[in-house]
C-alpha positions as CSV (number, residue, x, y, z in Angstrom):
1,X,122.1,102.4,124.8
2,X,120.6,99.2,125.0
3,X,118.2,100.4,127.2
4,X,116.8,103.3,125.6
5,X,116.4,101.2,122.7
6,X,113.9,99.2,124.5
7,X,112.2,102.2,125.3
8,X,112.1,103.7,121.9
9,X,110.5,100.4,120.5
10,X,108.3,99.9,123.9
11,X,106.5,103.2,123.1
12,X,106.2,102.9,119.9
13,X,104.7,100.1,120.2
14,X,102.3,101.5,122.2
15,X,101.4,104.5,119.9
16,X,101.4,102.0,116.8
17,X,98.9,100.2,118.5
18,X,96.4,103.1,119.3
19,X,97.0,104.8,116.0
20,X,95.7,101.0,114.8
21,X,92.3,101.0,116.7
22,X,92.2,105.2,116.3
23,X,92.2,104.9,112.0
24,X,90.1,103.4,109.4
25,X,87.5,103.9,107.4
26,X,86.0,105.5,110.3
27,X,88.3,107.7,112.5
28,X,88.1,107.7,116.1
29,X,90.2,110.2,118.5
30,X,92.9,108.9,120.5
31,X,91.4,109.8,123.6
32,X,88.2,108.2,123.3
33,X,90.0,104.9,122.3
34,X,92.0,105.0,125.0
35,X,88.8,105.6,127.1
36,X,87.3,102.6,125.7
37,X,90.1,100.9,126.3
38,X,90.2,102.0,130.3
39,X,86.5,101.0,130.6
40,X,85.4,104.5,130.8
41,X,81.9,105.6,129.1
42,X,82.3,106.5,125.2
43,X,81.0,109.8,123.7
44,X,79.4,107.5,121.1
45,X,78.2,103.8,121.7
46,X,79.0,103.0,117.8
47,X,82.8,103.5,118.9
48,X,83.1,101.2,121.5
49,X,81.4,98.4,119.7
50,X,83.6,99.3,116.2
51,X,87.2,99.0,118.4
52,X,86.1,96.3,120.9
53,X,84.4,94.0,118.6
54,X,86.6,94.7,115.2
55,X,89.5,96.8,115.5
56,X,90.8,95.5,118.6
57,X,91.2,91.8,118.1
58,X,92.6,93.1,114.7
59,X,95.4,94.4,116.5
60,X,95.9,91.8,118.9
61,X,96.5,89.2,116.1
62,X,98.9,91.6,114.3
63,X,100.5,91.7,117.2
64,X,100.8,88.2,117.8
65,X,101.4,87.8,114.1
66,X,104.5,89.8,113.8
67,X,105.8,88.7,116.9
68,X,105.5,84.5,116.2
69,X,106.3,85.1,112.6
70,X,109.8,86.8,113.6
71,X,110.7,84.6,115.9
72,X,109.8,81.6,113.7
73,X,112.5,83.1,110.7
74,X,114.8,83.7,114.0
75,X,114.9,80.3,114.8
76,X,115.1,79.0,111.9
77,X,117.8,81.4,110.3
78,X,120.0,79.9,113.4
79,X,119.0,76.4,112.9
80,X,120.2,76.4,109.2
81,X,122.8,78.9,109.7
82,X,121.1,80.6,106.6
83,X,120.0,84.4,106.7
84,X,117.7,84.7,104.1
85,X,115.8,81.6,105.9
86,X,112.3,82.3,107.0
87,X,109.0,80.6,107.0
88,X,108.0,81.8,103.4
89,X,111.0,80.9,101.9
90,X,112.0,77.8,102.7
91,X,108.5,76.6,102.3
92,X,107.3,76.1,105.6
93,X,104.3,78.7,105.0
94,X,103.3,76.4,101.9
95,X,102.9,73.2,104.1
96,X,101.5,75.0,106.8
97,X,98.7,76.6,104.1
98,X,98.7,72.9,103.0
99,X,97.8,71.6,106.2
100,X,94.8,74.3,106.3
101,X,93.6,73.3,103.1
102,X,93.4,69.9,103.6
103,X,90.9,70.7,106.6
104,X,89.0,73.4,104.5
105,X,88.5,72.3,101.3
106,X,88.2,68.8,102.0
107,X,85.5,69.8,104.6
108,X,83.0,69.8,101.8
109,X,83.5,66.4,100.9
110,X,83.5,64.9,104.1
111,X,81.3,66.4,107.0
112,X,80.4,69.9,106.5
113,X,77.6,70.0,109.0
114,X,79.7,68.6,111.6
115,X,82.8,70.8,111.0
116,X,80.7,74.1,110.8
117,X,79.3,72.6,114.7
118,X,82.3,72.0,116.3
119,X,83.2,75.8,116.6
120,X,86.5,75.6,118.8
121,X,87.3,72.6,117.8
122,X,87.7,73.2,114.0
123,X,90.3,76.4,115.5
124,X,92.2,73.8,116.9
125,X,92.0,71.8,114.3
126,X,92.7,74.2,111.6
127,X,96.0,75.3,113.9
128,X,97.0,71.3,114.5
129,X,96.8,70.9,110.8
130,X,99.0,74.1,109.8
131,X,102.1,73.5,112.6
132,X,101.8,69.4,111.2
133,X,102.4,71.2,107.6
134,X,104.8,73.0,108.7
135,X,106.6,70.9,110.7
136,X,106.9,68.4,107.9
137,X,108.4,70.3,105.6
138,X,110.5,72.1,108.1
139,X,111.9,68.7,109.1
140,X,112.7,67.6,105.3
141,X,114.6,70.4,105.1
142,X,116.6,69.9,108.2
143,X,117.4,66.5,106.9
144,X,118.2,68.1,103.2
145,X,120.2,70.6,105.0
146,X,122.5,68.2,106.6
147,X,123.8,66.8,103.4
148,X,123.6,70.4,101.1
149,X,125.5,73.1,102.6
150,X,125.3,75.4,99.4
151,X,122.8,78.3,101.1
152,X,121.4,78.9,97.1
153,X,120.6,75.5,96.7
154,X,118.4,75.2,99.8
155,X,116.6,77.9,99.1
156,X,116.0,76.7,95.7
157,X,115.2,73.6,97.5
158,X,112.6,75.0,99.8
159,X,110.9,77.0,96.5
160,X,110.4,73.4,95.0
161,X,109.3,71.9,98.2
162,X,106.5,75.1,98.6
163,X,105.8,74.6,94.2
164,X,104.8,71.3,95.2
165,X,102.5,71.8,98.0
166,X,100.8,74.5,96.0
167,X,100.4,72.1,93.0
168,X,98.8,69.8,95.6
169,X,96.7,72.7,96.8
170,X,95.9,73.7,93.2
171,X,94.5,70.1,93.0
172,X,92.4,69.8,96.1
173,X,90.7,73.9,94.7
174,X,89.5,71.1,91.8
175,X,87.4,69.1,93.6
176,X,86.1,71.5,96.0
177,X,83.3,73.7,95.9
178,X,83.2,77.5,94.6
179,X,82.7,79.1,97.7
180,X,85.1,77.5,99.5
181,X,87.6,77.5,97.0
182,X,86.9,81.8,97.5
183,X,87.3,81.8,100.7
184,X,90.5,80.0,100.7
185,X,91.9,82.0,98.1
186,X,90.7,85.2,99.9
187,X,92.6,83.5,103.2
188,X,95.9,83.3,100.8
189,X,95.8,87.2,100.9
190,X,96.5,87.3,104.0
191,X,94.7,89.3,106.9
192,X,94.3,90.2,110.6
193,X,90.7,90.8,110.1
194,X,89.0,88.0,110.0
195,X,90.2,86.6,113.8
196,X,87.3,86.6,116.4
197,X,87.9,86.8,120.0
198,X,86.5,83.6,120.2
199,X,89.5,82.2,117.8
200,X,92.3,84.4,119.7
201,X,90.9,82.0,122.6
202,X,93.0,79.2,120.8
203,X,95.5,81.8,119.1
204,X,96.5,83.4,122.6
205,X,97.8,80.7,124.6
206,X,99.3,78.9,121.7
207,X,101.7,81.4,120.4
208,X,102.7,82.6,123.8
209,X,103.0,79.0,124.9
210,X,105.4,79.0,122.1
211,X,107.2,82.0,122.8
212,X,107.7,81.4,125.9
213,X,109.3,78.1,125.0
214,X,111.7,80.1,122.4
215,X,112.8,82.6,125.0
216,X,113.6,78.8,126.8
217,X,115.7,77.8,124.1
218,X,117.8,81.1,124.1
219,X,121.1,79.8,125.0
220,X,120.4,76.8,123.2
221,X,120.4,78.4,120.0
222,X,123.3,80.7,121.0
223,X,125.3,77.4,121.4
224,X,124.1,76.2,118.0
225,X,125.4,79.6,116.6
226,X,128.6,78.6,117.4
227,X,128.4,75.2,115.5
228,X,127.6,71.5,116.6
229,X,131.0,70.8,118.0
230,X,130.6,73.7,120.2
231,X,127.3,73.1,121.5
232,X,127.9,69.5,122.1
233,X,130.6,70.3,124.5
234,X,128.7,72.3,126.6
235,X,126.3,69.5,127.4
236,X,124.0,70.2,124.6
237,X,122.2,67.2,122.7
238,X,121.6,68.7,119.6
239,X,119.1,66.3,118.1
240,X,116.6,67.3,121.1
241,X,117.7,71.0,120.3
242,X,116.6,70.3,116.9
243,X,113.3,68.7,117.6
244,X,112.4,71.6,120.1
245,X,112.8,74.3,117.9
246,X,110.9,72.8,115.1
247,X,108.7,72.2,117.3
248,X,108.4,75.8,118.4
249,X,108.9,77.2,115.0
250,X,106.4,75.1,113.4
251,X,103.8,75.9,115.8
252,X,104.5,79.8,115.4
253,X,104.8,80.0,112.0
254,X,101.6,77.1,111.5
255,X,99.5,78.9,114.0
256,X,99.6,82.3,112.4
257,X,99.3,80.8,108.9
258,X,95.8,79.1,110.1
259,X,94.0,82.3,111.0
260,X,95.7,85.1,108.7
261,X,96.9,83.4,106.0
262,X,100.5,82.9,104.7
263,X,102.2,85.9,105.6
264,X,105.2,87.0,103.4
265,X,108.4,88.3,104.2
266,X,108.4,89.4,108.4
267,X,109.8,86.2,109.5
268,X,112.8,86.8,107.2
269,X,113.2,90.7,107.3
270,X,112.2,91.3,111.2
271,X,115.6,89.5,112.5
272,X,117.8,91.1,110.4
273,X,116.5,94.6,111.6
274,X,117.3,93.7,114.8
275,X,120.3,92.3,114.4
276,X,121.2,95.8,112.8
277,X,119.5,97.7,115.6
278,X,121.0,96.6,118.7
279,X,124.3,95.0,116.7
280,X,124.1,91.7,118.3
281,X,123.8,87.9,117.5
282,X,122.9,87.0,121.1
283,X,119.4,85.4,121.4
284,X,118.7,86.7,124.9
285,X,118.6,90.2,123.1
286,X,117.3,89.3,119.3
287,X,114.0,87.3,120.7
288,X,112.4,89.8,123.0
289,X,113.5,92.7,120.8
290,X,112.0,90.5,117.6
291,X,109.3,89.9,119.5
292,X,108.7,93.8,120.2
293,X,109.8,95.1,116.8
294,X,107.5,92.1,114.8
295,X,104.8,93.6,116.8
296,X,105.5,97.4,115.3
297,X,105.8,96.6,111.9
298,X,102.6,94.1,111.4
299,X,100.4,97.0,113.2
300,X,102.3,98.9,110.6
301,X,101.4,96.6,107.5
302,X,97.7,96.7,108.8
303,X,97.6,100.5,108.8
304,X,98.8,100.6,105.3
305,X,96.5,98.2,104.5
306,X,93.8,100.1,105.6
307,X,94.9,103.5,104.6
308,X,96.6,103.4,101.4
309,X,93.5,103.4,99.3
310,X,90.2,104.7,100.6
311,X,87.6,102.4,100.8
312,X,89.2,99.8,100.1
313,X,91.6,97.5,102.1
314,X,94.7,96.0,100.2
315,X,95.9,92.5,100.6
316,X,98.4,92.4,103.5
317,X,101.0,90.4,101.7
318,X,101.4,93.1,98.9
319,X,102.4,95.7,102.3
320,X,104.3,92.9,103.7
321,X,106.1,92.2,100.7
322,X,106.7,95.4,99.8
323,X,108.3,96.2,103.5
324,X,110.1,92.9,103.6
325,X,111.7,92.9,100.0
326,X,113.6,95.9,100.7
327,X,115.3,94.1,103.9
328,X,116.3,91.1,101.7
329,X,117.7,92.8,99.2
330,X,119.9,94.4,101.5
331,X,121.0,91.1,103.5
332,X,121.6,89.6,99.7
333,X,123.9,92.8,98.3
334,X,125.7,92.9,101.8
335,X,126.6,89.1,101.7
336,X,127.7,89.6,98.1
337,X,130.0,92.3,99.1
338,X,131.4,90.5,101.7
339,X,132.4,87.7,99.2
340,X,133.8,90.2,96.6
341,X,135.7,92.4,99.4
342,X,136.6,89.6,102.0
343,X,137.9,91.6,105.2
């Protein structure tokens, strides 16, 4: 069952992803993308350059996007035993956008020139400063988390912690300049768009890097599933646990947040999905299948975004949001049930 599971999402994937570089605001057949994509010689020149230099590295970072984003709100739905965790909601989104700012909008108060030269550089730096962001305010909440248990008050925890971020946002937007302070609020949209193939040369490696070192912690984070007692006696040292998946996370959710903005709602709504899908809890299942399934529904949110008005292109977080509230509303209803009908 398992197995044709994988294949159902393996193909989908697949036709997701050609529908993505076959729509838009100008339509090309699915032949001639996947022509293009073979190396083959286009009926039209203006086709190959509209996929290979905008529609393709679109899809690429949507598919990186969903996939680091769901895995992030995996791990960190584990690590705090919470399952309405994710990197919006407990605020990690808001320090990594923090982190981003800081480098942005302060840019035109310190070296402008410079920054603008530096070209690969300022990618790195913009993805250093987001997974810093997020890392800090992961880690306050880990060390919140060990003295509150109460799941509501966490969260209501993490809202504060991302209120105050924004306010410090709101007053570095002050002192900056009106162009920037646009582009950084068109950035808070959210979008696959704007990533270059020269950025995916930083994006690439660093979320698969991190991936891969998810996929690592697998039986890690089963262990910690089971509670700190248990994975301490099979050999586990659960601070160094700790510290590499925040690492991991933080990285994943900050690297994403740097190029496309703070993206609401996957990392919380793609685990639970597959949870439900393949009716497991084991990691060695959930990551390659969050992985997979993140990948569908970004490509999915990006279509939308495209398609849902005509000339025009929607914010992704209002596709996002409206895909992901669904899902947590369900997760929320279903624990509330649980409490009120205890099996």
């Amino acid at each position: 069952m398992r197995g044709l599971l994988w294949g159902l999402l393996i193909v989908a994937l697949l036709l997701i992803f050609l529908l993505d570089l076959a729509l838009g605001s100008v339509s090309i057949p699915v032949d001639e993308v996947v022509n293009i994509l073979l190396g083959k010689q286009p009926e039209k020149i203006t086709h190959a350059n509209i996929i290979l230099k905008f529609r393709l590295p679109k899809a690429v970072t949507a598919i990186l996007a969903g996939a680091a984003l769901g895995v992030s709100g995996l791990q960190m739905q584990t690590l705090f035993k919470n399952p309405l965790a994710g990197p919006f909601v407990l605020g990690i989104s808001s320090g990594a956008s923090l982190g981003v700012a800081l480098v942005v909008l302060t840019a035109s108060v310190t070296t402008p020139t410079l920054l603008n030269n530096l070209g690969i550089i300022t990618d790195f730096a913009l993805v250093i400063a987001a997974s810093v962001g997020a890392g800090s305010v992961l880690g306050v909440m880990l060390v919140v988390s060990r003295r509150v248990r109460d799941t509501m008050t966490l969260l209501i925890l993490g809202l504060l912690f991302g209120y105050a971020t924004s306010g410090i946002v709101s007053i570095l937007l002050q002192f900056s300049t009106r162009e920037r302070m646009q582009n950084y609020i068109m950035w808070t949209f959210g979008s696959f768009a704007g990533v270059t193939w020269k950025q995916l040369i930083v994006l690439i490696p660093v979320i698969l890097l991190s991936l891969l070192m998810a996929l690592w912690q697998s039986k890690s984070l089963n262990a910690l599933l089971l509670g700190e007692s248990y994975a301490k006696s099979v050999g586990l040292t659960v601070q160094k646990t700790r510290f590499s998946i925040i690492t991991s996370a933080s990285i994943l959710a900050g690297g994403i947040t740097a190029f496309c903005g703070p993206i609401a709602f996957l990392g919380v709504a793609i685990p639970h999905l597959c949870r439900s899908l393949f009716n497991t809890s084991d990691h060695r299942i959930l990551i390659p299948s969050v992985i997979i399934l993140g990948a569908i529904l970004a490509l999915i949110a990006d279509l939308f975004s495209q398609l849902a008005v005509s000339q025009m292109v929607l914010p992704l977080n209002a596709i996002t949001a409206l895909i992901g509230t669904p899902v947590v509303t369900w997760v929320i209803l279903r624990r509330n049930s649980r409490k009120s009908f205890p099996s």
